[in-house]
Short mmCIF file of the C-alpha atoms (twelve columns), coordinates in Angstrom:
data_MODEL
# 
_entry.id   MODEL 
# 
loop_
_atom_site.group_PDB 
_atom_site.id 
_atom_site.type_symbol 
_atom_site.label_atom_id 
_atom_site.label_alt_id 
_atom_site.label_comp_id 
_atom_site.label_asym_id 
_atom_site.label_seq_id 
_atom_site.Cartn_x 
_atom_site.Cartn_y 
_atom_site.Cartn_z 
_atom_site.pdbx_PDB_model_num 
ATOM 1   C CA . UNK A 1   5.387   18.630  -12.204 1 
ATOM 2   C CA . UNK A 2   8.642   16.610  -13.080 1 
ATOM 3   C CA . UNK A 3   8.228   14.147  -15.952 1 
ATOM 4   C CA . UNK A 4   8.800   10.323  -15.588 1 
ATOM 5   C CA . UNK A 5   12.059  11.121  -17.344 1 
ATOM 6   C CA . UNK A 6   13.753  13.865  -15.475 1 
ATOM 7   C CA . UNK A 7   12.665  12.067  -12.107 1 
ATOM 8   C CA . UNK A 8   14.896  9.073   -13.684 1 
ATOM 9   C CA . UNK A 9   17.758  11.612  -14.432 1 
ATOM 10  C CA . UNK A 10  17.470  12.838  -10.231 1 
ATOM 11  C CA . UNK A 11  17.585  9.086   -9.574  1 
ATOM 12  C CA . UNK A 12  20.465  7.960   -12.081 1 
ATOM 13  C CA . UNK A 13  23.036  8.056   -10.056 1 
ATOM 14  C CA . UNK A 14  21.985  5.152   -7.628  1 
ATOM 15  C CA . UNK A 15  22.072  2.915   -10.824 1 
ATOM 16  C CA . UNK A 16  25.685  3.543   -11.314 1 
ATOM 17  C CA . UNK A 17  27.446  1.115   -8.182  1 
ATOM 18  C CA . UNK A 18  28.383  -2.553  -9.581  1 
ATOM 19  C CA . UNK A 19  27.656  -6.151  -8.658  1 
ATOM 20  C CA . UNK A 20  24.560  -6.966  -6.469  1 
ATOM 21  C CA . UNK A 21  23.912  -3.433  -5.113  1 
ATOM 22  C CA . UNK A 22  22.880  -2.794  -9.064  1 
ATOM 23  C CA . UNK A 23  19.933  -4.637  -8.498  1 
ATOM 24  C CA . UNK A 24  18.910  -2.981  -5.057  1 
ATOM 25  C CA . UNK A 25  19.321  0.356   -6.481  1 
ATOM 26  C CA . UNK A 26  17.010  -0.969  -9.927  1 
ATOM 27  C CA . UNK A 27  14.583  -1.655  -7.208  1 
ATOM 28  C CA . UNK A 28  14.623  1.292   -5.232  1 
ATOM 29  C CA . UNK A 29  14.456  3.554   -8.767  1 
ATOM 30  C CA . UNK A 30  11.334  1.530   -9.833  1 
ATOM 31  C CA . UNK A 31  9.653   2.073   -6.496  1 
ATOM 32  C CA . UNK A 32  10.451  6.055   -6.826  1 
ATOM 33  C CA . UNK A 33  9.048   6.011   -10.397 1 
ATOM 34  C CA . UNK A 34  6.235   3.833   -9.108  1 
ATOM 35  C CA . UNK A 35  5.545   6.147   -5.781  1 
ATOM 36  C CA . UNK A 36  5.235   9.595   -8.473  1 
ATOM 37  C CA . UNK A 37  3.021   7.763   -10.773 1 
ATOM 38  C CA . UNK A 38  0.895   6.826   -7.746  1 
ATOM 39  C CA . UNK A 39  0.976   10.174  -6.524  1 
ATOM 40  C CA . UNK A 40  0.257   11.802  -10.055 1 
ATOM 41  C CA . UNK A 41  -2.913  9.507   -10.496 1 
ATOM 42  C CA . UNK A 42  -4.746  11.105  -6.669  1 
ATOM 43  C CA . UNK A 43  -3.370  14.192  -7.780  1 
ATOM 44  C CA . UNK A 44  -5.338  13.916  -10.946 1 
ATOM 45  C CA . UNK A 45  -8.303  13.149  -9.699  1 
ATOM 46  C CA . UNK A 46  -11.175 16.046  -9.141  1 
ATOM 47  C CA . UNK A 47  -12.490 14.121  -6.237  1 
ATOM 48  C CA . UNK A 48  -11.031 14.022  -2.868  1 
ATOM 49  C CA . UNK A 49  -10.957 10.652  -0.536  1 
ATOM 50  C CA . UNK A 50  -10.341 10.967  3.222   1 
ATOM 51  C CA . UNK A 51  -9.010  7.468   3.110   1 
ATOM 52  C CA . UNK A 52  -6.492  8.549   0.465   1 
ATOM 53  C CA . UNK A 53  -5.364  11.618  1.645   1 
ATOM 54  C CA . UNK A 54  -4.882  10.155  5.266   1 
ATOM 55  C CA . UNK A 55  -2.828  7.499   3.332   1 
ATOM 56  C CA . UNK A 56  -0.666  10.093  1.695   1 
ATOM 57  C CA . UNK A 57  -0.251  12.062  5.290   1 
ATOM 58  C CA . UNK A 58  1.104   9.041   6.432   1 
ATOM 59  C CA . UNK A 59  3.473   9.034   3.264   1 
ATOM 60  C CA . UNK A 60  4.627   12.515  3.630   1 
ATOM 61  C CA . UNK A 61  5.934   12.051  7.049   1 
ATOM 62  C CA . UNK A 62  8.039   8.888   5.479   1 
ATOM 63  C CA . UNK A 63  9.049   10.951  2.977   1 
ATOM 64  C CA . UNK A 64  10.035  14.053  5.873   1 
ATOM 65  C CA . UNK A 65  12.035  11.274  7.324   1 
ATOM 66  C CA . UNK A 66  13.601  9.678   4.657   1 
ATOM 67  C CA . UNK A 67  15.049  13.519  3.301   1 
ATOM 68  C CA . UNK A 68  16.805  14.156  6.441   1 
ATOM 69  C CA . UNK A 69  18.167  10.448  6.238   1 
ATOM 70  C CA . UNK A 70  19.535  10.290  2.475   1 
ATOM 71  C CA . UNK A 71  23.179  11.169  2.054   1 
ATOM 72  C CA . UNK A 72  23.291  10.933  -1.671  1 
ATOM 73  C CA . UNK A 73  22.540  14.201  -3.149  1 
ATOM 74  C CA . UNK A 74  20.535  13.099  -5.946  1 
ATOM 75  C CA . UNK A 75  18.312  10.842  -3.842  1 
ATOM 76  C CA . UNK A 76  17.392  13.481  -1.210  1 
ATOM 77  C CA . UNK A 77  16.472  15.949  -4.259  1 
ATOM 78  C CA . UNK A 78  14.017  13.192  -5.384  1 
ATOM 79  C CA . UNK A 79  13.107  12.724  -2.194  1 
ATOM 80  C CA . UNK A 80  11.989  16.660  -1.532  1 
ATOM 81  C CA . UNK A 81  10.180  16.680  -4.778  1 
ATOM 82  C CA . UNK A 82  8.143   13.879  -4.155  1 
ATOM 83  C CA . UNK A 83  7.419   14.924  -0.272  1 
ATOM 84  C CA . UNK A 84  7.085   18.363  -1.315  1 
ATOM 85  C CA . UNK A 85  3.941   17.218  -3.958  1 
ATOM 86  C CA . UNK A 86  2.588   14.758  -0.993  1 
ATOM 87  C CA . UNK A 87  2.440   17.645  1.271   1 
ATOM 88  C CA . UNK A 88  0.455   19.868  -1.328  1 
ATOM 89  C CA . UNK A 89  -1.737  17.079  -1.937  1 
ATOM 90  C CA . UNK A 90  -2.608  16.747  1.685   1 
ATOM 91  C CA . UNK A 91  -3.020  20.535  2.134   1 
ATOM 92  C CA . UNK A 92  -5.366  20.973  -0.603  1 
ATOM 93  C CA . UNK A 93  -7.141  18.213  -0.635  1 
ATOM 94  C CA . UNK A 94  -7.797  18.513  3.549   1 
ATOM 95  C CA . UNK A 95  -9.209  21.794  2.925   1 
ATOM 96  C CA . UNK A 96  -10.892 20.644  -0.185  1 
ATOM 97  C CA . UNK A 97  -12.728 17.736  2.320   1 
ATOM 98  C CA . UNK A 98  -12.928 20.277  5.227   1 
ATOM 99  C CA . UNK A 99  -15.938 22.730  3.148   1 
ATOM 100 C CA . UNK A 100 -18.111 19.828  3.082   1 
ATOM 101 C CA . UNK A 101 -17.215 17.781  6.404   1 
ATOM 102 C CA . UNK A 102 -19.919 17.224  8.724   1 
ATOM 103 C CA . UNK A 103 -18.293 17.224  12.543  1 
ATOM 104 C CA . UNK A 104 -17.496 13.461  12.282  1 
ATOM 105 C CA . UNK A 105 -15.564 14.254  9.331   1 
ATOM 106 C CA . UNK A 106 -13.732 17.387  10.911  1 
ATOM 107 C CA . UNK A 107 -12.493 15.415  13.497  1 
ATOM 108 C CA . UNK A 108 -11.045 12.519  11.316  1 
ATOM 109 C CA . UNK A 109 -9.122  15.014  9.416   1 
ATOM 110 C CA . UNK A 110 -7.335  15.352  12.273  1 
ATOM 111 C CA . UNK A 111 -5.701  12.286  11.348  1 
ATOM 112 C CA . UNK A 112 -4.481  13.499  7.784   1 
ATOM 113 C CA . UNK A 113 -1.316  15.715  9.723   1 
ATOM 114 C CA . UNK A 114 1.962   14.153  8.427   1 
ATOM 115 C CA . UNK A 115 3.601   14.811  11.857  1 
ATOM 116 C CA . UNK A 116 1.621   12.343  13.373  1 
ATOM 117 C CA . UNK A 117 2.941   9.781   11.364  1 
ATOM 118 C CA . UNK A 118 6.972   10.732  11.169  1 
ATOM 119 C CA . UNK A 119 8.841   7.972   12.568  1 
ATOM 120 C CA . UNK A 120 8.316   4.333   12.911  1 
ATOM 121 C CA . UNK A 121 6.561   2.382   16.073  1 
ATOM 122 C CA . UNK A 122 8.560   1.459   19.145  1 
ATOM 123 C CA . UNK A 123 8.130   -2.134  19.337  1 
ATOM 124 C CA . UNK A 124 9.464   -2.725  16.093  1 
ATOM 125 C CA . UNK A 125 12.611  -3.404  17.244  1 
ATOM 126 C CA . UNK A 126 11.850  -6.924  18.646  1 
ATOM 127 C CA . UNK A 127 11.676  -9.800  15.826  1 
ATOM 128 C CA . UNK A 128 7.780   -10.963 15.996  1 
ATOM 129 C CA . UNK A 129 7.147   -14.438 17.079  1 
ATOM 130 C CA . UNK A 130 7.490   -16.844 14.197  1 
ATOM 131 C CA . UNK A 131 4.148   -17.418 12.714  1 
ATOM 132 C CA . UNK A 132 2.514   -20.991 12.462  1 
ATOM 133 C CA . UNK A 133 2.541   -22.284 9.039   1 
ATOM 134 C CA . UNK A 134 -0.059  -20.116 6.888   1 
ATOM 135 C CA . UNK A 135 -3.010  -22.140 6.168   1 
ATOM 136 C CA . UNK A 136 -4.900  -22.719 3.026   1 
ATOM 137 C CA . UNK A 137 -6.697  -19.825 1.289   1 
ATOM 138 C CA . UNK A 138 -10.192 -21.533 1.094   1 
ATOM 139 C CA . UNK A 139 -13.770 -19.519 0.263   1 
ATOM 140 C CA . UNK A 140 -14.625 -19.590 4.069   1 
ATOM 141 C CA . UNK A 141 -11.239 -17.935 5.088   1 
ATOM 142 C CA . UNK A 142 -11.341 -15.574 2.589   1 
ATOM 143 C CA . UNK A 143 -14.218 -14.378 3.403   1 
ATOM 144 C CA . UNK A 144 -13.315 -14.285 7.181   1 
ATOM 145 C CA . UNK A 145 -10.182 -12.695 6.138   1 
ATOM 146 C CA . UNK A 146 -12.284 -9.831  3.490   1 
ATOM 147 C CA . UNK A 147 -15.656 -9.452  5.516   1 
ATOM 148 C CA . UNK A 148 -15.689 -7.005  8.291   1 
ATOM 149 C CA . UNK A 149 -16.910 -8.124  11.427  1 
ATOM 150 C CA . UNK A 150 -15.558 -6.910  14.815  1 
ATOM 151 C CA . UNK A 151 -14.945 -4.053  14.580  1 
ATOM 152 C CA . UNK A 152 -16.483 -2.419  11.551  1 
ATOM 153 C CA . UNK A 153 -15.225 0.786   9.538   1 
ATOM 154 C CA . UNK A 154 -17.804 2.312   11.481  1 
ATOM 155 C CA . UNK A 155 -17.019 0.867   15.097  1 
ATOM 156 C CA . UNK A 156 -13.323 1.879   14.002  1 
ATOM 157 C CA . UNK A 157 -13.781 5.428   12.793  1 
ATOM 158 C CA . UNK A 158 -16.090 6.161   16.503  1 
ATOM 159 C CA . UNK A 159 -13.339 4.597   18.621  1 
ATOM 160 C CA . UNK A 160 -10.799 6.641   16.470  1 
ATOM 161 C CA . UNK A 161 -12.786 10.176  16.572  1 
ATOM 162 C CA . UNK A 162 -12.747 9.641   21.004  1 
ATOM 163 C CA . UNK A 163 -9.180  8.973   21.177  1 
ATOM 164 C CA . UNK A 164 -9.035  12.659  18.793  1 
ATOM 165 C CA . UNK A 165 -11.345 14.259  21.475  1 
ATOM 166 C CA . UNK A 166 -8.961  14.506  24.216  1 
ATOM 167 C CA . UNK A 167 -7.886  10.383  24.298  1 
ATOM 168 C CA . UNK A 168 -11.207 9.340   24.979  1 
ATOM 169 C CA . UNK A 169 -12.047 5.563   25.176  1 
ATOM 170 C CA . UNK A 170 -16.147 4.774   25.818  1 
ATOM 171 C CA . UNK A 171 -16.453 1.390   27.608  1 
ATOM 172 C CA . UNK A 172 -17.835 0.078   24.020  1 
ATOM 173 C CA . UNK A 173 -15.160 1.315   22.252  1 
ATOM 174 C CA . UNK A 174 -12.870 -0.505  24.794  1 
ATOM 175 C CA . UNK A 175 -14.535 -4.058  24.335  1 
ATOM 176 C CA . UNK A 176 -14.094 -3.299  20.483  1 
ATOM 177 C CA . UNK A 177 -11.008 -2.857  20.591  1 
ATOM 178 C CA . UNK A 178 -9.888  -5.153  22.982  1 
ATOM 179 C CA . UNK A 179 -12.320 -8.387  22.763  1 
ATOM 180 C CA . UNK A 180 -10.602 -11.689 21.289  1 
ATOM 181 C CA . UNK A 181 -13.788 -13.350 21.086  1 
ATOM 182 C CA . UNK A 182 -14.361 -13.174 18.427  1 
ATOM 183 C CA . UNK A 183 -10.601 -14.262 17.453  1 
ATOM 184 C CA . UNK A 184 -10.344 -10.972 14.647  1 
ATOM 185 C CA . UNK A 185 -9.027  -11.121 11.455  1 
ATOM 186 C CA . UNK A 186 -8.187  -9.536  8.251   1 
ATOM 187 C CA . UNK A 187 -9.517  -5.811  8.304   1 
ATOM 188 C CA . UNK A 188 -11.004 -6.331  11.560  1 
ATOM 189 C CA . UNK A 189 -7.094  -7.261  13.380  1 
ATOM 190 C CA . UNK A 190 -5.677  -4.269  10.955  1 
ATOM 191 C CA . UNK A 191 -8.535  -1.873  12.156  1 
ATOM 192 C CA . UNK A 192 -7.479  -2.483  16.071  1 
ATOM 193 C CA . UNK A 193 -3.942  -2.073  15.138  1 
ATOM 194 C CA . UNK A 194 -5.061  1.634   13.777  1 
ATOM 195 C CA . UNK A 195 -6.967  2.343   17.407  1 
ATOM 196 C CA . UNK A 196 -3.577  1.284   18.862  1 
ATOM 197 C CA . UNK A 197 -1.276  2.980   16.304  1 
ATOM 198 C CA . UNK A 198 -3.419  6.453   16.660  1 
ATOM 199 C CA . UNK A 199 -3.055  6.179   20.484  1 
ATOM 200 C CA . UNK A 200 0.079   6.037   20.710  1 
ATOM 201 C CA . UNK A 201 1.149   8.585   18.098  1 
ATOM 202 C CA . UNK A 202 -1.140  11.222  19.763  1 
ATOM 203 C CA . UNK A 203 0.290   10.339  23.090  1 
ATOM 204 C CA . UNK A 204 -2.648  8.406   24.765  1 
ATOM 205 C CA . UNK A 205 -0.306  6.608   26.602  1 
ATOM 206 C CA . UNK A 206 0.041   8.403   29.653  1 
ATOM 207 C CA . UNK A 207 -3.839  8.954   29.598  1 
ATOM 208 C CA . UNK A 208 -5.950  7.340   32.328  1 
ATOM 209 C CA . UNK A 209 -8.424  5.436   30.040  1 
ATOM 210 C CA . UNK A 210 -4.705  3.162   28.597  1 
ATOM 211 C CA . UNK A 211 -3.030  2.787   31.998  1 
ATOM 212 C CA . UNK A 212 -3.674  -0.644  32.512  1 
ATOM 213 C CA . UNK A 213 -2.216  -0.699  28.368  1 
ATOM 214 C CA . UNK A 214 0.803   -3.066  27.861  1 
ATOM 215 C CA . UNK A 215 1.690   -1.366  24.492  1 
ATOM 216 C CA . UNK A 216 4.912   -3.252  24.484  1 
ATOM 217 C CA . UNK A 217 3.158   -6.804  23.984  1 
ATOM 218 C CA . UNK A 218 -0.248  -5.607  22.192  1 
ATOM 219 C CA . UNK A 219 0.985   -4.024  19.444  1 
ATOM 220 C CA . UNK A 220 3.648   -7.190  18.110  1 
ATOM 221 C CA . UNK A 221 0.832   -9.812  19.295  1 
ATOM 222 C CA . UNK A 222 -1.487  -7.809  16.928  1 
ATOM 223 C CA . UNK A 223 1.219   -7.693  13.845  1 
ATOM 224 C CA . UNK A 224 1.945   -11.127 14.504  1 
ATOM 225 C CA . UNK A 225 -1.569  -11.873 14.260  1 
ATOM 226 C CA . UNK A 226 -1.650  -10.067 10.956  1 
ATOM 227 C CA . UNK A 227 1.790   -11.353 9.708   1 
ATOM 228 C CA . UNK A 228 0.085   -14.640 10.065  1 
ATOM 229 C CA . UNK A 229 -2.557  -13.436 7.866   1 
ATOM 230 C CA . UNK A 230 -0.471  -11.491 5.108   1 
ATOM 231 C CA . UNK A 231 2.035   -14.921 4.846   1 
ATOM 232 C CA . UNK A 232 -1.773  -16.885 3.973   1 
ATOM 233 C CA . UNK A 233 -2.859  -14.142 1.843   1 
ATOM 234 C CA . UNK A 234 0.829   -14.747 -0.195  1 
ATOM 235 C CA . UNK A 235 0.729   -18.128 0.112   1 
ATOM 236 C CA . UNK A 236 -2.466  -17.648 -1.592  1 
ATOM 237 C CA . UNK A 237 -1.379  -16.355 -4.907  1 
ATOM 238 C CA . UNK A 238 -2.166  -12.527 -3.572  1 
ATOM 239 C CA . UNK A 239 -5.393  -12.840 -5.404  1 
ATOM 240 C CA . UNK A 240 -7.142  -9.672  -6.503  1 
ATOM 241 C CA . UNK A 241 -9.656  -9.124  -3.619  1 
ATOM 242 C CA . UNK A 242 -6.829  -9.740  -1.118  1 
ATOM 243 C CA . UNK A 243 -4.348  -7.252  -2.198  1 
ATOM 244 C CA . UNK A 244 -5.857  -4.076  -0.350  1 
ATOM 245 C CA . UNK A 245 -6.049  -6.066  2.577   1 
ATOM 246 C CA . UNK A 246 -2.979  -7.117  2.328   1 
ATOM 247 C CA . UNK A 247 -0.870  -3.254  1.032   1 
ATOM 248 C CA . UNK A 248 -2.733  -2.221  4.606   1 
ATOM 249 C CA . UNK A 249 -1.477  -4.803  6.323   1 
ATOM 250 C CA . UNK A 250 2.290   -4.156  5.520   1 
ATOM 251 C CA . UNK A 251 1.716   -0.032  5.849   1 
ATOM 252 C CA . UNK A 252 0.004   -0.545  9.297   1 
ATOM 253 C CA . UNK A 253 3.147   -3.729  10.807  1 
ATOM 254 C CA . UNK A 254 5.807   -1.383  8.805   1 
ATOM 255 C CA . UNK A 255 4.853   1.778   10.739  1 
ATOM 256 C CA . UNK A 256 5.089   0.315   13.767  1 
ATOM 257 C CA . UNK A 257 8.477   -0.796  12.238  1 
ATOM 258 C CA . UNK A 258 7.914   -4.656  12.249  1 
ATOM 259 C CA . UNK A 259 10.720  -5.613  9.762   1 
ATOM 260 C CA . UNK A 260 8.780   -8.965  8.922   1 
ATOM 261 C CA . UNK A 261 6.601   -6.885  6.404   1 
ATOM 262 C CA . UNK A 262 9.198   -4.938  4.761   1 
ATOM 263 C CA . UNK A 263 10.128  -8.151  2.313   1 
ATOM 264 C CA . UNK A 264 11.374  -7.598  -1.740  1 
ATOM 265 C CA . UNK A 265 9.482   -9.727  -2.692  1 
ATOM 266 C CA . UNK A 266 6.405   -8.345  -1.726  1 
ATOM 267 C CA . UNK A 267 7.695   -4.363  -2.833  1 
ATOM 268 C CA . UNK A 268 7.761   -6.313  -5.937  1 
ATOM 269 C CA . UNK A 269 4.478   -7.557  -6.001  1 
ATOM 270 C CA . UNK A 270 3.130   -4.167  -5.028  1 
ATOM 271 C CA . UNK A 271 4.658   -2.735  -7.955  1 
ATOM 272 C CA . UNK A 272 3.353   -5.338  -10.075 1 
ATOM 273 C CA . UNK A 273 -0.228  -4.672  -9.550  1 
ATOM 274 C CA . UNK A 274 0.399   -1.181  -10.282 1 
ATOM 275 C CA . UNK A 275 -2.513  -0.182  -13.580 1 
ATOM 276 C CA . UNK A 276 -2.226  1.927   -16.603 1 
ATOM 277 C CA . UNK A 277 -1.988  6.128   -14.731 1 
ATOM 278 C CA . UNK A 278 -0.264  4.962   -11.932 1 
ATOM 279 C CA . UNK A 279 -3.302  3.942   -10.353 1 
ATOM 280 C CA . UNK A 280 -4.412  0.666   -8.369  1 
ATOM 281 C CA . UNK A 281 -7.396  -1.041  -7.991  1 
ATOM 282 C CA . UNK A 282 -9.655  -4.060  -7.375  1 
ATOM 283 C CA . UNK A 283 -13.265 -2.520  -7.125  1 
ATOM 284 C CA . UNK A 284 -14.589 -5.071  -9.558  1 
ATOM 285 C CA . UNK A 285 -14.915 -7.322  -6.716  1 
ATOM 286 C CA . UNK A 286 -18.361 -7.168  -4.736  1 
ATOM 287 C CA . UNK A 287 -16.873 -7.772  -1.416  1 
ATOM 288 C CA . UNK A 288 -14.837 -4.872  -1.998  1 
ATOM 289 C CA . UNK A 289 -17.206 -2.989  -2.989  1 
ATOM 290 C CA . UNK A 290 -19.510 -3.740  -0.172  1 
ATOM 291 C CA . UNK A 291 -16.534 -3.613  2.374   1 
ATOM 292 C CA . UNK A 292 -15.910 0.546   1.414   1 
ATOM 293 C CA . UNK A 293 -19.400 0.692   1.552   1 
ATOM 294 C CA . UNK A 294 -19.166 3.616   4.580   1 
ATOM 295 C CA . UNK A 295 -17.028 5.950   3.097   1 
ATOM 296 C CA . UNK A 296 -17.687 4.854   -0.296  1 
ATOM 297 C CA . UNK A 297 -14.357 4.389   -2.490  1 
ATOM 298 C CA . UNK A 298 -13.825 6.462   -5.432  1 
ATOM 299 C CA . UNK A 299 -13.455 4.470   -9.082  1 
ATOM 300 C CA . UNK A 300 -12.179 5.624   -12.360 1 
ATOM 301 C CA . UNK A 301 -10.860 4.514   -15.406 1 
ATOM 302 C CA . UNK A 302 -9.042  1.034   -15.719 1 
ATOM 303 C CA . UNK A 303 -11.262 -0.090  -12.297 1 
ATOM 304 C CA . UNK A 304 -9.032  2.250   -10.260 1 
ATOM 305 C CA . UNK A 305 -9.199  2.635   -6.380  1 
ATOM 306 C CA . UNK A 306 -8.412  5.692   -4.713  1 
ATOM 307 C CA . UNK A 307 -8.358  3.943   -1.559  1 
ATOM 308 C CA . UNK A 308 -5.802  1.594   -2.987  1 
ATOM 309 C CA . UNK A 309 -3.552  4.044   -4.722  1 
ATOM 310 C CA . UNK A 310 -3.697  5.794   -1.237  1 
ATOM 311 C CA . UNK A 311 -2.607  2.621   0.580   1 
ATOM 312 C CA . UNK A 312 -0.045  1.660   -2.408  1 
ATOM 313 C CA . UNK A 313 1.731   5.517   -2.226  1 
ATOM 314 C CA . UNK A 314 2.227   5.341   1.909   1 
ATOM 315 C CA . UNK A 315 2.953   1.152   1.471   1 
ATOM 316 C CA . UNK A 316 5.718   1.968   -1.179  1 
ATOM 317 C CA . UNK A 317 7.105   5.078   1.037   1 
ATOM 318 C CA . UNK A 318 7.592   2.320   3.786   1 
ATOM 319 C CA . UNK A 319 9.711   0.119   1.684   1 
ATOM 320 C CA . UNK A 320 11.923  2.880   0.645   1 
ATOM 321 C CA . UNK A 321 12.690  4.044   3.947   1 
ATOM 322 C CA . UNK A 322 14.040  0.458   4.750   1 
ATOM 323 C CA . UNK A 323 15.934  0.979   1.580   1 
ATOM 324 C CA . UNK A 324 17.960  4.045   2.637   1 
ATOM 325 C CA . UNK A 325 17.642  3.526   6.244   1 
ATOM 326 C CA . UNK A 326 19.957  -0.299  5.975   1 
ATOM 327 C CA . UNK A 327 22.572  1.153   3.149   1 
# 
């Protein structure tokens, strides 16, 4: 594994162009350093998460992306290393998951194949509706925002193992999914983007149970939704208990390539929260806690998540790719 050091050495040469582009190309270094660190702390880990590994899937098929894409040299040999170590990482740890995976399992390690997830959304290409003025970050919308309520993990993960089984939608899974009363929000809007997000990827659109689906006004009225929750959530102070919510909420709008998420100022921020080992984390928090209750997140030292770092490695991957991509 390449040292901090020699993976600034690959990157050096972005630092080198004057004027403002210097401090683009600062950012973009820090986010490389920041994405190996991230990946070095999963890959240290003896335990394996499916949320994490799924996260890193999604990552690797950035990173796929971003190789082809990269004209410097030195940038597109940083690039292979680090999508090179995300694809081992998602290889090993799949089959690691795989010897003890009960059938449910099995099937959402379908999920965890990083050519699913090459490529950003469709819709992305159309500027989201401006959202109304974010309102106050009280206790009661906080917990609205943090406490999952329609639909669950668990309503989630069923409605995401039918559409692996051939595209299948169950009539519950479709009022799930689909209800607006009640109005969603926080993990519950992000988990119904997923649904959506899967669908599409594994080509559920031409399948009979989505052909009443218009995909090209769900999915932006759904990340407009949650743009309208991420702009409270900043607006907020990005307090500790928000800041999974809100990494998912720019991985989920930024795959589907909704340029409203992809923001410095919030690559910064990520960055920011990043802990001691590369890791991230916020598990000190009881709704957290209780929210990964399902799947049950993995802690370690310096109240690390590996859910987090998960979401943190694909969220950062997402940023860079608008990096290279608009140079």
């Amino acid at each position: 594994m390449q040292t901090r050091s020699q993976l600034i050495l690959l990157a050096l040469p972005l630092l080198l162009r004057p004027g403002a582009a210097a401090a683009a190309d600062e950012l973009q270094q820090r986010a490389l350093l920041a994405l190996s660190d991230a990946l070095a702390y999963l890959e240290g880990q003896s335990q394996a998460l499916l949320d994490s590994v799924f996260a890193v899937a999604i990552a690797d098929g950035q990173l796929q992306d971003m190789v082809e894409a990269a004209r410097d040299a030195g940038l597109r040999s940083t690039l292979q290393h680090l999508e090179a170590r995300a694809a081992a990482f998602v290889r090993d740890r799949s089959r690691q998951l795989a010897r003890v995976a009960d059938h449910a399992g099995a099937q959402m390690l379908q999920l965890a194949q990083p050519r699913l997830w090459r490529g950003l959304g469709r819709y992305g290409t159309t500027p989201l509706e401006a959202p109304a003025q974010p309102g106050a970050l009280t206790a009661s919308s906080l917990a609205s925002l943090l406490v999952q309520r329609w639909p669950s993990e668990a309503d989630s993960d069923l409605c995401l193992r039918g559409l692996l089984d051939g595209c299948g939608v169950s009539g519950g899974c479709w009022r799930v999914e689909t209800s607006s009363v009640p109005v969603p929000r926080g993990y519950s809007t992000t988990h119904r983007l997923l649904f959506y997000s899967v669908a599409w990827r594994l080509g559920c659109a031409n399948a009979t149970s989505f052909a009443d689906t218009d995909w090209g006004s769900r999915i932006p009225e759904l990340c407009a939704s949650i743009l309208l929750d991420a702009e409270e959530l900043a607006a907020g102070g990005y307090l500790s208990p928000t800041r999974d919510l809100f990494t998912e909420q720019i991985v989920l709008c930024g795959l589907e390539g909704f340029k409203e998420f992809i923001k410095p100022s919030w690559l910064e921020k990520i960055l920011s929260w990043q802990r001691p080992f590369g890791c991230y984390g916020n598990l000190h928090n009881s709704i957290l806690r209780k929210r990964r209750r399902k799947r049950t997140d993995i802690a370690g030292d310096y109240d690390c998540s590996m859910h987090f770092t998960g979401l943190a490695v694909s969220g950062i991957t997402l940023f860079l790719r608008d990096m290279i991509e608009t140079r």
